[in-house]
C-alpha atoms as one frame of an Amber mdcrd trajectory, in Angstrom:
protein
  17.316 -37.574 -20.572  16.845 -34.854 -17.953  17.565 -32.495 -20.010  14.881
 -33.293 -22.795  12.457 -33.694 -20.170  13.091 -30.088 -18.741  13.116 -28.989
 -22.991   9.302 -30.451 -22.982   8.092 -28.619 -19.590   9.258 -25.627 -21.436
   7.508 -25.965 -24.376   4.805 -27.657 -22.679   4.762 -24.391 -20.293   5.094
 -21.217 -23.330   2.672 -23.270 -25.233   0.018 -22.988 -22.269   0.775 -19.323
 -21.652  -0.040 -18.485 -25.202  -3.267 -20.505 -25.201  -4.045 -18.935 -22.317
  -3.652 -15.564 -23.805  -5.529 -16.572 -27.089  -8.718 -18.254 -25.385  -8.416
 -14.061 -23.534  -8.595 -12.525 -26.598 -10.968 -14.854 -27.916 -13.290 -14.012
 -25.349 -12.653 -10.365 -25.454 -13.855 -10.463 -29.097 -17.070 -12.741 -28.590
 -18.430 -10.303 -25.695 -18.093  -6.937 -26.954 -18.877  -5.985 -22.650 -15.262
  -6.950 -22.493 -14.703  -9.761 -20.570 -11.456  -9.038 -18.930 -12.413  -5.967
 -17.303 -15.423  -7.665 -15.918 -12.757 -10.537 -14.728 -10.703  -7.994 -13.100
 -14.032  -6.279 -11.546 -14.670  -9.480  -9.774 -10.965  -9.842  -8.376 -11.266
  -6.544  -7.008 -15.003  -7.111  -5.512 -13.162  -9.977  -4.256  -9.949  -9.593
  -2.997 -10.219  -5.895  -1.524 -12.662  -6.833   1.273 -10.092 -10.461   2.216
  -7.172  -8.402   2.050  -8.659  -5.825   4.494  -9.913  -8.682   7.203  -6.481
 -10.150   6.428  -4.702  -7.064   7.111  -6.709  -6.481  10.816  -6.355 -10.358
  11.474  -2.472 -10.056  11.222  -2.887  -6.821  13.953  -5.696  -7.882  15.713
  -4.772 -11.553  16.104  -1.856 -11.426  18.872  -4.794  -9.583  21.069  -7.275
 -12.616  20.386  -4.709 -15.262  21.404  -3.887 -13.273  24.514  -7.513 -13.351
  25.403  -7.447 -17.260  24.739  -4.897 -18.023  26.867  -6.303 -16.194  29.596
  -9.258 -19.003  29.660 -11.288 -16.796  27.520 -13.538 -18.963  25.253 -12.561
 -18.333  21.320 -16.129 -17.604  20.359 -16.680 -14.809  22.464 -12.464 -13.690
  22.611 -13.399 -13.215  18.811 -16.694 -11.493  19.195 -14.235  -8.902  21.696
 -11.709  -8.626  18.785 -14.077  -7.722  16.002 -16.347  -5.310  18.374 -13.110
  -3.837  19.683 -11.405  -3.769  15.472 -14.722  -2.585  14.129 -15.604   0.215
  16.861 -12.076   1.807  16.463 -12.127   1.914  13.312 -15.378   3.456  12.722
 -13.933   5.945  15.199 -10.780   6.670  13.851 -12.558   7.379  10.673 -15.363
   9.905  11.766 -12.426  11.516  14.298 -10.619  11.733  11.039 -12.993  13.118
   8.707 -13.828  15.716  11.344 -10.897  16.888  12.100  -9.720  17.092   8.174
 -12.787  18.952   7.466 -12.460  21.435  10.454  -8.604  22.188   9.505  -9.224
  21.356   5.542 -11.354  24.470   5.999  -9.006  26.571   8.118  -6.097  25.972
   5.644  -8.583  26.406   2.680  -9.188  29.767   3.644  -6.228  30.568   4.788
  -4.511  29.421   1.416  -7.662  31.286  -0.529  -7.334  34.591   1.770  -3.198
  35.098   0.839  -4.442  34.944  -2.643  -1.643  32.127  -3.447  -2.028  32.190
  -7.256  -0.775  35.914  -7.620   2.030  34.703  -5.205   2.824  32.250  -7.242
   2.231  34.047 -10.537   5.018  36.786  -8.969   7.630  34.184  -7.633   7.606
  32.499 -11.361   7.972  36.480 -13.107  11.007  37.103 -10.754  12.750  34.338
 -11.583  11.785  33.986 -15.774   9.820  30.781 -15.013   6.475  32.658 -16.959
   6.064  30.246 -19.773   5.985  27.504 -17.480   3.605  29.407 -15.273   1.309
  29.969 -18.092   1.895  26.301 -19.500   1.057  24.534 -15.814  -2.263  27.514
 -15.358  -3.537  26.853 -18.820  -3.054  22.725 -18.285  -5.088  22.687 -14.911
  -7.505  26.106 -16.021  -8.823  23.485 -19.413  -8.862  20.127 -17.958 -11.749
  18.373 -17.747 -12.236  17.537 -13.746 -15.200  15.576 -15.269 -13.325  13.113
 -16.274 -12.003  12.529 -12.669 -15.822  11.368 -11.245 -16.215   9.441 -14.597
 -19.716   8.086 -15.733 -22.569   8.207 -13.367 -22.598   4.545 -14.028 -18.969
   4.386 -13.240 -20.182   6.041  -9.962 -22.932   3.495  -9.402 -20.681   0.644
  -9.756 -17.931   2.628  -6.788 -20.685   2.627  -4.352 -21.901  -0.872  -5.263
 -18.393  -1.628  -4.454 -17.890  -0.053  -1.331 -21.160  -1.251   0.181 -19.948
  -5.026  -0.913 -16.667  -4.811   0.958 -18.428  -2.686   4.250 -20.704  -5.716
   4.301 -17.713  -8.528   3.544 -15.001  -7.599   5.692 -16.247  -8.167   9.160
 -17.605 -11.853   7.571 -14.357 -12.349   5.975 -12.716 -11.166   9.481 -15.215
 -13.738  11.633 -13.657 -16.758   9.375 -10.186 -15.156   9.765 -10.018 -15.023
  13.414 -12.061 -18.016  14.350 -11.455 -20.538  11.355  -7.755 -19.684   9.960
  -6.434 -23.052  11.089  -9.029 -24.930   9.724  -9.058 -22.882   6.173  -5.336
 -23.447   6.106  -5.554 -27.048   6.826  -8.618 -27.379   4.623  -6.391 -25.589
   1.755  -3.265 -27.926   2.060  -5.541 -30.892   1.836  -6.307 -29.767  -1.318
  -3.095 -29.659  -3.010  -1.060 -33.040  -3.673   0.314 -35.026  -0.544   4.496
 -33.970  -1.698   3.229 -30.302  -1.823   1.646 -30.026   1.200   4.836 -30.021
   3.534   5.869 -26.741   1.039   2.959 -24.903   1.564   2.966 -24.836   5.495
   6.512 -23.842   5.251   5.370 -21.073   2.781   2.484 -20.230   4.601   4.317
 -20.090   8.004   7.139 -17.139   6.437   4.798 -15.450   4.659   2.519 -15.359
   7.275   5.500 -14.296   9.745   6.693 -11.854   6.772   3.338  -9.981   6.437
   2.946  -9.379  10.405   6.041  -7.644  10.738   5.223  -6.070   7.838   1.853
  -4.435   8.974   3.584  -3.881  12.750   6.998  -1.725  11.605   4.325  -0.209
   9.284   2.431   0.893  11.863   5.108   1.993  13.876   7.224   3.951  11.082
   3.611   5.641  10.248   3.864   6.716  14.231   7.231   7.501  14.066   6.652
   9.741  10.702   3.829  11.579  12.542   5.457  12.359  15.671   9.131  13.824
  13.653   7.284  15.976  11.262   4.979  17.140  13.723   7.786  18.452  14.946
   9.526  20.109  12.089   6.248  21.492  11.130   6.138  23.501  14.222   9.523
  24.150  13.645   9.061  25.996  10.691   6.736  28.004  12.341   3.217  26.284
  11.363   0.747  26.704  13.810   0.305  23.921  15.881  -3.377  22.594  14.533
  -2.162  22.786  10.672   1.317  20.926  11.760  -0.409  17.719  13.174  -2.973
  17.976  10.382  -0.069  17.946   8.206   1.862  15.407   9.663  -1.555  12.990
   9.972  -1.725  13.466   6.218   1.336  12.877   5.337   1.794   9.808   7.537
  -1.350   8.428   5.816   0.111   8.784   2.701   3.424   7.158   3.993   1.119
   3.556   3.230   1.611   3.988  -0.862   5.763   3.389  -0.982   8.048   5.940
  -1.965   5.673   8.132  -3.671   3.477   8.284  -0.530   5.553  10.799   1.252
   6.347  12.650  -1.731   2.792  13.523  -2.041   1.999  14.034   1.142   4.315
  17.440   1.186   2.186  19.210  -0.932   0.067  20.247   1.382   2.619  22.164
   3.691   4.258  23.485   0.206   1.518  25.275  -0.813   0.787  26.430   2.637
   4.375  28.056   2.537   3.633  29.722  -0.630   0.256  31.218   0.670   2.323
  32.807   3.228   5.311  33.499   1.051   7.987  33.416   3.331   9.031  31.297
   6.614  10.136  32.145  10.000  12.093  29.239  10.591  13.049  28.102  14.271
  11.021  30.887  15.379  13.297  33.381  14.822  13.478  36.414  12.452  16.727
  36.381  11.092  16.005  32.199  10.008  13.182  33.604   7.860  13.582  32.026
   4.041  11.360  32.307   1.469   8.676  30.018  -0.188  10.766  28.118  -2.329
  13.842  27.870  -0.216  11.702  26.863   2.859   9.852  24.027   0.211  13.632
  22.716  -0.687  14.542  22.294   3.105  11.758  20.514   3.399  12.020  18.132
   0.791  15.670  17.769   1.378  14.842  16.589   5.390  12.227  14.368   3.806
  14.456  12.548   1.727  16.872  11.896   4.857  14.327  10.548   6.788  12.859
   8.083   3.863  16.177   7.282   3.381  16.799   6.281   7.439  13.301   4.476
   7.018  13.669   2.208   4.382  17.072   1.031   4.690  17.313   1.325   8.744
  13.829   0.981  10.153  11.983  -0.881   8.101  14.511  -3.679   7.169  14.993
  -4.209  11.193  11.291  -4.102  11.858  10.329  -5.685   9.174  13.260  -8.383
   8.789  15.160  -9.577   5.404  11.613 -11.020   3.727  10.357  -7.028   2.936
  13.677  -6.179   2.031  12.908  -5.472  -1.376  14.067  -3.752  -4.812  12.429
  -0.361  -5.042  12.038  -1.526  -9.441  10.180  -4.462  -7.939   7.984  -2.853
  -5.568   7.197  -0.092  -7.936   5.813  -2.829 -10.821   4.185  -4.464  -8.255
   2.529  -1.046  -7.044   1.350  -1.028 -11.365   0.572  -4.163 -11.213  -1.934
  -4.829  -8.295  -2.939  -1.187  -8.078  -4.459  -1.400 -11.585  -6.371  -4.433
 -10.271  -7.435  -3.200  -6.929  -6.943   0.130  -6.987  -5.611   2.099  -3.849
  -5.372  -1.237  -1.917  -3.337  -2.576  -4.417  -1.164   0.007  -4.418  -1.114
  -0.380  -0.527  -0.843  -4.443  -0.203   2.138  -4.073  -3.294   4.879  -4.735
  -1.031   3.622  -7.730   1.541   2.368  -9.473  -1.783   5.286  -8.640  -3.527
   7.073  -9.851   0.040   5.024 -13.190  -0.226   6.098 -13.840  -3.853  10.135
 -13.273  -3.135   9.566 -16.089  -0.312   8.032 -18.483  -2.563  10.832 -17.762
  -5.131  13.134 -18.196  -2.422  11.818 -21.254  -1.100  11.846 -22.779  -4.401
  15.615 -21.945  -5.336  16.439 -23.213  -2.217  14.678 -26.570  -2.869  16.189
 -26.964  -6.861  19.743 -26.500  -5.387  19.452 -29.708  -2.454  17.614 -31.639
  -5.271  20.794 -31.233  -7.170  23.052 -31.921  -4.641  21.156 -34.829  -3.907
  21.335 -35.791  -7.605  25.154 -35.507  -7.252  25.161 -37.766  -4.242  22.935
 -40.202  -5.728  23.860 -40.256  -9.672  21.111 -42.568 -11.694  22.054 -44.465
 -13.896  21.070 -45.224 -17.066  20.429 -48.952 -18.698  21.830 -48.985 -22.166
């Protein structure tokens, strides 16, 4: 009997999903504006600005609570945590952007002044790399960087976008900080009375998941900075273009795995502008472009390595201890919905669904023991 029951949820189940996917196309083909990237144009309007109040609620929280217990009323403890949230980081962003534009220029012309392409162009004819020298100039020489703004409606609907989640995300973070217990509450009321014990559990580990998350995040970003700082100015960088390349690449350190990768171009390219490297400060350590770009990559792979499988998984606990294949389809997945923020929420999300999956093995396997115990059964 329980077996043909669980035969019908299946069916019952695959027969929804394709519905679903029919009445999709369906509606795809009756609105030729094509529905489902308008759909996915609303999650991101959206989701993007929550995610960002959730994301400086989870940081910002512990500070508000302090506050509270120090007989601070909540109104005006929050009012302290959103001036406080919003003023640094409207100055973290125009310190940022000034500093990247004073340095971006410095290394610019620096870069432009070496005359890097003939460098490069050199480096590839000494060592018989010229057709893929002229394949990689040609590639980047004829593509079309127009393609990279897109339409100037496409450009319309970015800043339309942008405004929308300046203007949401310190409402969304007011309701955060000053309502979350009654949203949650308000949210389990809605779901059926045998759920509702489920979803505070959930909501509790997830909730406990995602702020060690953001805090070892934090922290590895800090500890990134500081280390390549360091080897930056060990391989002779000056001091200005070593934190601006450690900043950057610490930045990038938010989009997994690939994050770092990127983030070494910058110093790459610096070492071929200058075509060799003086490293340790000393003359007879000097290497040249390429070998200088391999050490480098090589110490960045050690210290990825250290920080995802000793760091992170200590900071961060078990719950964001997950498989690279599954945090790279989530990065796809949520990045082609929300974009960069996607790509940066991929793993707490991806965190908060391994939980849930978790939680509900957990619950199927004492159901069955509990069957075991307590056999029904059946009238003839």
């Amino acid at each position: 009997m329980n077996g043909y029951k669980k035969t019908l949820s299946i069916i019952g189940i695959v027969i929804g999903v394709l519905l679903s996917f029919y009445l999709l196309n369906l509606l795809n083909a009756t609105y030729p504006q094509n529905i489902i990237s308008r759909i996915i144009n609303g999650i991101h309007i959206v989701l993007v600005p929550v995610l960002i109040a959730l994301m400086i609620t989870y940081l910002m929280n512990p500070f508000t609570i302090r506050m509270i217990n120090h007989k601070v009323p909540k109104w005006l403890a929050v009012v302290i945590t959103m001036v406080i949230s919003i003023g640094l980081i409207v100055g973290l962003i125009v310190f940022i952007i000034a500093f990247m534009i004073e340095e971006g220029a410095n290394i610019y012309e620096s870069i432009m002044t070496s005359n890097i392409i003939s460098v490069i162009e050199t480096w590839a004819n000494q060592n018989n790399l010229d057709s893929v020298y002229d394949y990689v100039y040609q590639t980047i020489y004829n593509y079309d960087y127009t393609l990279l703004v897109g339409s100037f409606g496409n450009i319309i609907i970015a800043v339309f976008q942008g405004i929308t989640t300046i203007v949401l995300v310190p409402i969304f973070l007011w309701f955060f900080l000053n309502e979350k217990d009654r949203i949650f509450t308000a949210l389990n009321k809605m779901l059926p009375n045998k759920w509702q014990g489920h979803f505070e559990y959930i909501g509790a580990e997830s909730n406990q998941a995602v702020v060690a998350y953001f805090k070892s995040k934090l922290i590895s970003m800090l500890l990134l900075f500081i280390v390549f700082s360091g080897i930056f100015i060990c391989f002779n960088i000056p001091i200005g273009y070593a934190i601006f390349f450690a900043f950057v690449l610490a930045a990038f350190d938010l989009v997994p795995y690939l994050g770092p990768i990127l983030g070494l171009l910058l110093p790459i390219v610096y070492f071929f502008s200058e075509g060799s490297v003086r490293l340790l400060w000393i003359d007879s350590f000097t290497v040249n472009a390429f070998w200088a770009s391999l050490i480098l990559l090589i110490l960045n792979m050690v210290i990825q390595f250290v920080q995802n499988n000793i760091v992170i998984p200590k900071l961060a606990g078990e719950a964001m201890n997950i498989n690279p294949l599954l945090i790279l389809v989530a990065m796809l997945f949520f990045g082609s919905i929300l974009g960069v923020w996607g790509i940066i929420f991929a793993i707490p999300l991806c965190g908060i669904g391994v939980i849930l999956v978790d939680y509900l093995k957990t619950e199927n396997k004492k159901e069955k023991q509990s069957s075991k115990k307590n056999p029904v059964i059946e009238k003839k």
